[in-house]
C-alpha positions in Angstrom: 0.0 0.0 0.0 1.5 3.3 -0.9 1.9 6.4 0.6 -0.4 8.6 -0.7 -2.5 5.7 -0.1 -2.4 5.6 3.4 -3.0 9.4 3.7 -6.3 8.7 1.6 -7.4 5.8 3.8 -6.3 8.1 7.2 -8.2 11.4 6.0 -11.3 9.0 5.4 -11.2 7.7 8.8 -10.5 11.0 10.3 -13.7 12.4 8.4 -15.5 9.4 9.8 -14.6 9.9 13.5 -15.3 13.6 12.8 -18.7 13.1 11.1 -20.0 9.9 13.8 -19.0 12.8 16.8 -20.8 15.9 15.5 -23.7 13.6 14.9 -23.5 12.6 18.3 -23.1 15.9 19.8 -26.5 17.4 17.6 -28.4 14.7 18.8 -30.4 16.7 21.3 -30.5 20.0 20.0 -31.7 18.3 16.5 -34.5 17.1 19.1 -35.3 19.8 20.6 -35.4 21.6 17.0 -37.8 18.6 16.0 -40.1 18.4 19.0 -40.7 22.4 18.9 -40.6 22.7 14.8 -44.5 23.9 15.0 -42.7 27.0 17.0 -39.2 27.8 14.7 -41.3 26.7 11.4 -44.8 28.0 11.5 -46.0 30.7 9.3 -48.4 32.6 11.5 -47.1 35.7 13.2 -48.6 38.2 11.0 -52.1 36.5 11.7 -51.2 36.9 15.4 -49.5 40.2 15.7 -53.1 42.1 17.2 -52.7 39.8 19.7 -49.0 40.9 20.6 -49.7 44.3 20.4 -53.0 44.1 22.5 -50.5 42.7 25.1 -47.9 44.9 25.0 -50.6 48.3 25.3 -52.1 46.5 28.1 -48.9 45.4 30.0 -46.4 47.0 32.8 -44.6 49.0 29.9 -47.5 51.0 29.0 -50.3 51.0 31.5 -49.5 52.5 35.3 -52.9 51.0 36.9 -53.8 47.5 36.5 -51.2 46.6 33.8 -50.9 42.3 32.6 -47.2 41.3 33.4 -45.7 39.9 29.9 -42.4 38.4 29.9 -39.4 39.4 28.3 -40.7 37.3 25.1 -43.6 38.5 24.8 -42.3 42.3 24.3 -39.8 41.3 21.6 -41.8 39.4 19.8 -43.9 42.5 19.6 -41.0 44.8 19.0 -39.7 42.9 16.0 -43.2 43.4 14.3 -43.3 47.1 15.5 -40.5 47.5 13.7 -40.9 45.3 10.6 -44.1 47.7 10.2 -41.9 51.1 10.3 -42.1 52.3 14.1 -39.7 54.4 15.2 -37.6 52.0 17.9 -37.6 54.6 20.4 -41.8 54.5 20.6 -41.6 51.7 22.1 -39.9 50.3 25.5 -36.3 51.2 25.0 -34.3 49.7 27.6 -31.7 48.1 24.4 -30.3 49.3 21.3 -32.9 48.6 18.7 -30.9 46.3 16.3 -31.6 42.5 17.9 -35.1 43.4 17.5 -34.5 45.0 13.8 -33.5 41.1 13.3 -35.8 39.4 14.5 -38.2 42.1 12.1 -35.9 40.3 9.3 -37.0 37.3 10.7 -40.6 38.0 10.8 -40.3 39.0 6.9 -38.3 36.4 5.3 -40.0 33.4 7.3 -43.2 35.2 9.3 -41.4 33.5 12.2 -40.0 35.4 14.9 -38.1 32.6 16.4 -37.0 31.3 13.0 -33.7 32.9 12.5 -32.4 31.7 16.3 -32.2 28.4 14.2 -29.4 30.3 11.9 -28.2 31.9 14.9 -27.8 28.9 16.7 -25.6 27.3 14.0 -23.5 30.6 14.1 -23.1 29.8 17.7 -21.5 26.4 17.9 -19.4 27.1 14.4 -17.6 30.0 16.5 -17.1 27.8 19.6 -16.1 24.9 16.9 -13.6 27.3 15.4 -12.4 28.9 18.5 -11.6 25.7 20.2 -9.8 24.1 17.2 -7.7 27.4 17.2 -6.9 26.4 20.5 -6.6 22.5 20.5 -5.4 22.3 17.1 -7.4 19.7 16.6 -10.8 19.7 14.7 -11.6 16.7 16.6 -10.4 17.7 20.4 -12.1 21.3 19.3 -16.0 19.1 19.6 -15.6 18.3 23.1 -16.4 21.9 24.6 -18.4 22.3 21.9 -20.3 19.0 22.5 -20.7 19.9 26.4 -22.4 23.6 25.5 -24.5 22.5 22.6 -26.1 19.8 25.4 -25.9 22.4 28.3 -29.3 22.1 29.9 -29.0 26.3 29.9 -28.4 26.2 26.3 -31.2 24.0 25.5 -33.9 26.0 27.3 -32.8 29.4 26.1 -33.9 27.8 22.9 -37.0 26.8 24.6 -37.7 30.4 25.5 -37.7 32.5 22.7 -37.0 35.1 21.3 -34.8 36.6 23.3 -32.5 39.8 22.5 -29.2 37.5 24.9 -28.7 34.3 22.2 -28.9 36.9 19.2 -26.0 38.7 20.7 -24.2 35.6 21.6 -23.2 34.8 18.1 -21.5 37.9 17.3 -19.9 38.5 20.7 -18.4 34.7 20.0 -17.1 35.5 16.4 -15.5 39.5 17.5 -13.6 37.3 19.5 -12.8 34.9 16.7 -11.7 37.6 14.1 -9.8 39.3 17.0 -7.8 36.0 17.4 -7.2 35.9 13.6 -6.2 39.0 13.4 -3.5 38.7 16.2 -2.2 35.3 14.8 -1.7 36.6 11.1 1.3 38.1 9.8 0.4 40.1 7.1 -3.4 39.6 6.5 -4.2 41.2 10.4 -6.3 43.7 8.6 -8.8 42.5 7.3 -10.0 40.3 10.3 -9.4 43.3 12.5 -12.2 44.7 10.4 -14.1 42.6 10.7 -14.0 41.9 14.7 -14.9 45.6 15.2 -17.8 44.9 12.8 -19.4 42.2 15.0 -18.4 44.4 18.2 -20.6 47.2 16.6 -23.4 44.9 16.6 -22.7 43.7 20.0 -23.6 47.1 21.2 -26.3 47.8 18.6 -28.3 44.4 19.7 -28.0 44.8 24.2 -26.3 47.8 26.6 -22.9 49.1 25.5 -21.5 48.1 28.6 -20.9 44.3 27.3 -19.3 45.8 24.0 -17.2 48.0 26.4 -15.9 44.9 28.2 -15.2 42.9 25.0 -13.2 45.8 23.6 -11.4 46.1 27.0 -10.3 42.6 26.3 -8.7 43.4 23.5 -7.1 46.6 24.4 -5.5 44.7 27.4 -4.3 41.9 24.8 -2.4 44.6 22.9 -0.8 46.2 26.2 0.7 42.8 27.5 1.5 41.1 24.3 4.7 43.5 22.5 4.8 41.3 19.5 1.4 42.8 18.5 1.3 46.4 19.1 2.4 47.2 15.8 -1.0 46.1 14.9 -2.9 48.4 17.2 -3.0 51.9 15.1 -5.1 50.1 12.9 -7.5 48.3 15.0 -7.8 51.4 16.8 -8.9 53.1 13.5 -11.8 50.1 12.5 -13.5 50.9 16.2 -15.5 53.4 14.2 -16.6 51.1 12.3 -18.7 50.0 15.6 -20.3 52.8 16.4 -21.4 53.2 12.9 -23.4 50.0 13.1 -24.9 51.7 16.4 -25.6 55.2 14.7 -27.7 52.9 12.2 -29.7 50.7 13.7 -31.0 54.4 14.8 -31.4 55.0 11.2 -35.7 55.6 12.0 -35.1 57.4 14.5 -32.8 59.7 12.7 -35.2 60.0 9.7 -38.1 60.8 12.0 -36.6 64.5 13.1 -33.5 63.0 16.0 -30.3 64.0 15.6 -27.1 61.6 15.6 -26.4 63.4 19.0 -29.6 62.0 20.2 -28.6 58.5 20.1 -26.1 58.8 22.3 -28.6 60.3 24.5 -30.6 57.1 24.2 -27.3 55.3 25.1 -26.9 57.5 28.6 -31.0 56.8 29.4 -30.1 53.2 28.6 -27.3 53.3 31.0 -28.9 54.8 33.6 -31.9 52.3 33.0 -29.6 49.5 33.8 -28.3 51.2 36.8 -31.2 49.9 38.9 -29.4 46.6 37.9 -26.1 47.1 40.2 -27.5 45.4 43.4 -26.1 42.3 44.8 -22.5 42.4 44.2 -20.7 39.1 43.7 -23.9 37.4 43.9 -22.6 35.8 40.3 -20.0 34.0 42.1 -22.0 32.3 44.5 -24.4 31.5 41.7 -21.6 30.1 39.7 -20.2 27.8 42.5 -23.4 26.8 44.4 -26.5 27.7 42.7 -27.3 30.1 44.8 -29.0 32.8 42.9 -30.1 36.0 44.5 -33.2 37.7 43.3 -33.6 41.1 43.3 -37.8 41.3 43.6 -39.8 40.9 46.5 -38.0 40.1 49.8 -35.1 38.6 47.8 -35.2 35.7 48.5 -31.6 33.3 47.5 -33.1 30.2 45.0 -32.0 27.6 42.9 -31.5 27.3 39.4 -32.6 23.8 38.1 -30.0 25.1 35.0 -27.2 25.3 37.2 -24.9 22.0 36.9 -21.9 21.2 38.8 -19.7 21.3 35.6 -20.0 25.0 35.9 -17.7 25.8 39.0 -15.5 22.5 38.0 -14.5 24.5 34.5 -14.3 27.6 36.2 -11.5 25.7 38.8 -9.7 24.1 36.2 -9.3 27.2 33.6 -7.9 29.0 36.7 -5.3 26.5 37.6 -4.3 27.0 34.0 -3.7 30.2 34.2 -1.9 29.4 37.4 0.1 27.0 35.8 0.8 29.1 33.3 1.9 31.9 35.0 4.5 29.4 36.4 5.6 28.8 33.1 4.6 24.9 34.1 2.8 25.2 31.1 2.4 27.2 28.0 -0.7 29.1 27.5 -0.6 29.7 23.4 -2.0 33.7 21.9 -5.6 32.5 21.7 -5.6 31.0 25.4 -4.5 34.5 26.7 -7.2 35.7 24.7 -9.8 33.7 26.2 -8.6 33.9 29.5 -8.7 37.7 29.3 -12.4 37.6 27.9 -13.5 35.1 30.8 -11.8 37.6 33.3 -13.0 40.4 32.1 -16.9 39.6 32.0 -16.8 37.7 34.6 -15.7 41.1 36.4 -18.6 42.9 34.7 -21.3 40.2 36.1 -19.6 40.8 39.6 -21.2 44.4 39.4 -25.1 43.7 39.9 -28.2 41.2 39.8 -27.4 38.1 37.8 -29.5 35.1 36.4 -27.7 31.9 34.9 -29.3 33.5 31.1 -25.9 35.8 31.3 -23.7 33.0 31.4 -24.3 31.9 27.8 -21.4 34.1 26.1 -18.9 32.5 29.3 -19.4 29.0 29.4 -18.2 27.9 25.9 -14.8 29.9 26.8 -14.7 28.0 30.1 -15.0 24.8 28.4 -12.1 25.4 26.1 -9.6 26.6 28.7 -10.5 23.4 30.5 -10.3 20.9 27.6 -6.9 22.7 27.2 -5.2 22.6 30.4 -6.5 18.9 31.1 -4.9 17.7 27.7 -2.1 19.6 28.3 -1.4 18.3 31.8 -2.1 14.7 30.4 0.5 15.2 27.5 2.8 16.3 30.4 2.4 13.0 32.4 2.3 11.1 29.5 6.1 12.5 28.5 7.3 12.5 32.0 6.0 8.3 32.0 8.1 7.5 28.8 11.1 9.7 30.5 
């Protein structure tokens, strides 16, 4: 059997292995998709929308005296037909940026779905974990085992459950300014480009939620530039694509501007949003005790501390392990690669900003996947360490 031969046979069984674990890994979402395909599929909304809008102008957000209660669902699906009709976003509830809802409008008027597009969004999701991790593993194969463990998280399964929400839109594009960031680092000559893009996506992390995230996802990669040398001749021109962001934000405006408002105005609606979310800086550190022991403090009624049947015990055990690497890395035991300081600096970083107020286990989404790589990491690392000190 020749050589090229035995490449042939090896990529085949490589594919296989490959192929027979991604299978494995989609089983339940594929489920999930299937069992609820009357919700993602049907073509109904625009035959419901009265009923929508007769909620909304008879909930908390409009009526002072009496109002119903809707949940966070029920006021974007609203919002995303609101706007699909020509409303100007700022009529409306404004506690976010307007463009997650402008999506799900796009949603609403390809498939008359609302939900529809957190199918595409969903793929988006685990691609940029999938390429993230095999950045980091080097291995396409290694790179489905985080991925396998988020995609079958029991908090990633019911956020698809509960829909739409404005959190798993932004997840998608949060995960791939991070990606593009990394590929813009790691290139030698093509940097450009990718950093282009990354400040793309981080425009529409801040044009889809609060700034404040955006502000902490650019702060990760400002910090990556001040402790990495070898890169800050690439920083005058990432610095110059951040623009590029706030462009996006200025747009998804772009009613609001056309109605009479001024470009200054929407920075405006940035500082009411701020100080909207202000209420939201109670309970500091609470997000650590919810991490570690499922103790999540509410911030209504007499605040009581509950449970989260989400919460699984896998969540403080990554969180332990990806800080013992960067422990052990900080020893120089082991080698923590450009991507790895990356995603440690990300995890870091928001983890500081859910520190600040009221959490619930739906902000964890855009940490989880990066715990789950750090921990694949350091545990194959540590194993190939053993396994060379053995043969020694």
């Amino acid at each position: 059997m020749g050589i090229a031969t035995k490449k042939i046979l090896k990529n085949k069984l490589y594919f296989l292995i490959l192929s027979i674990v991604l299978a494995a890994i989609l089983i339940r979402p594929a489920l999930l998709f299937y069992t609820k395909r009357e919700s993602f599929f049907n073509r109904e909304y625009h035959s419901l929308y009265s009923e929508f809008k007769n909620a909304y102008h008879t909930s908390q957000y409009v009526l002072k005296v009496d109002p119903g209660i809707i949940p966070d669902q029920t006021l974007e699906t609203f919002a995303g037909g609101a706007f699909l009709s020509g409303m100007n976003p700022i009529l409306i509830v404004h506690d976010q940026p307007p463009m997650g809802r402008y999506i799900l409008s796009l949603s609403i008027l390809i498939f008359d779905n609302v939900s529809t597009v957190f199918v595409i969004l969903a793929a988006l999701s685990a691609l940029g974990v999938f390429l993230i991790g095999r950045l980091s593993l080097k291995n396409s194969i290694l790179a489905m085992i985080p991925l396998g463990v988020f995609l079958n998280e029991p908090l990633f399964l019911n956020t698809l459950n509960n829909l739409p929400l404005l959190e798993p839109i932004q997840l998608s594009f949060i995960i791939f300014s991070l990606y593009f960031f990394i590929l813009g680092i790691q290139s030698k000559s093509n940097y450009r480009k990718w950093f282009v893009l990354a400040s793309i996506m981080l425009g529409f992390v801040i044009s889809i939620r609060f700034f404040i995230l955006g502000i902490f996802l650019l702060g990760t990669f400002l910090f990556y530039f001040l402790i990495d040398k070898k890169s800050r001749r690439k920083f005058p021109f990432f610095v110059l694509t951040l623009p590029l962001s706030v462009i996006i934000l200025i747009s998804s405006y772009f009613k609001t501007i056309t109605s009479g408002y001024s470009i200054f105005h929407v920075f405006g609606i940035q500082k009411y949003i701020y100080m909207y979310h202000r209420s939201e800086l109670g309970s500091p550190f609470s997000f650590w005790d919810l991490l570690f022991f499922n103790r999540w403090h509410t911030w209504w009624g007499d605040k009581a501390i509950a449970s989260d049947i989400q919460w699984v015990i896998l969540w403080p055990i990554s969180a332990l392990v990806s800080a013992g690497f960067f422990i052990a890395a900080f020893f120089k035991k082991i080698k923590m690669e450009e991507v790895d300081i990356i995603i440690l600096i990300w995890v870091f970083m928001y983890s500081m900003l859910l520190s600040a107020g009221n959490v619930s286990v739906r902000y964890f989404m855009p940490l989880l996947p990066f715990l789950y790589i750090l921990s694949t990491k350091f545990l194959l690392s540590i194993s190939m360490k053993y396994k060379n000190f053995i043969k020694k």
